[in-house]
N, C-alpha and C positions, 0 to 999 in steps of 0.2 A: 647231222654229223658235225662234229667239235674241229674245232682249226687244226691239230695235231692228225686225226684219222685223216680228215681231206689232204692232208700233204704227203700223208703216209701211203693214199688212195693213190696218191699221182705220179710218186713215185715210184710206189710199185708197176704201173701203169707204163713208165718209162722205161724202168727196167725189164719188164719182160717184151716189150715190139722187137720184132726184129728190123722191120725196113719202116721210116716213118714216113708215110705218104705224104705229109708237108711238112713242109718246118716249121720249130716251133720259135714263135716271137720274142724277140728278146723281150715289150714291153709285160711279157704274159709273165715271165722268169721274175722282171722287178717287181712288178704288181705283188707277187707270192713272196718275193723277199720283204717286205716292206709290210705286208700285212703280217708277215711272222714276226716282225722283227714290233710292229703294235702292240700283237698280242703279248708278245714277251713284256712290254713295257707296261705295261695293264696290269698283269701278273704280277712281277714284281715291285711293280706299288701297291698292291694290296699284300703283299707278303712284307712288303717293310713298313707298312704301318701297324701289322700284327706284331712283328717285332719291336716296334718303338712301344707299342701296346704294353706289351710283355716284359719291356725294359732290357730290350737286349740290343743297348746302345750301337756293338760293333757291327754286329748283325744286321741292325737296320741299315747302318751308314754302307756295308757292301752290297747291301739291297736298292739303296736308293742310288748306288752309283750305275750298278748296271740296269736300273731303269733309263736313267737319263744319258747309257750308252744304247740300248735301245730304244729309246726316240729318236736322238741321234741318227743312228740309221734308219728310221722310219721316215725320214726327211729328205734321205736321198735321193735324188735323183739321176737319170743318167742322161 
């Protein structure tokens, strides 16, 4: 299962309980934020190197910026 189903997995997951017999840990919340926020930065360094590729100077340069806004938050901690 790809990053995107698994979060879609667990949100759906949250959305439908009705009563949650423990609570859920905040470290579990940032763990899932921060691995999203990876995967995003991953992504979009491989989509702006295609673009630099491709010579689509602007493109790249708002690709590589929100890479390095997602690592950014890949780094947080709480």
């Amino acid at each position: 299962m790809n990053k995107p189903e698994a979060l879609a997995g667990r949100l759906s997951q949250l959305s439908t309980r009705k009563k949650n017999p423990k609570p859920v840990e905040i470290s579990e919340i940032v763990e899932g934020a921060q691995g999203t926020a990876t995967y995003i930065a991953q992504m979009t360094g491989e989509l702006a190197n295609l673009a630099n590729g491709a010579r689509f100077q602007s493109l790249a340069h708002l690709l590589a910026r929100a890479q390095l806004e997602a690592e950014l938050w890949s780094r947080q901690t709480t």
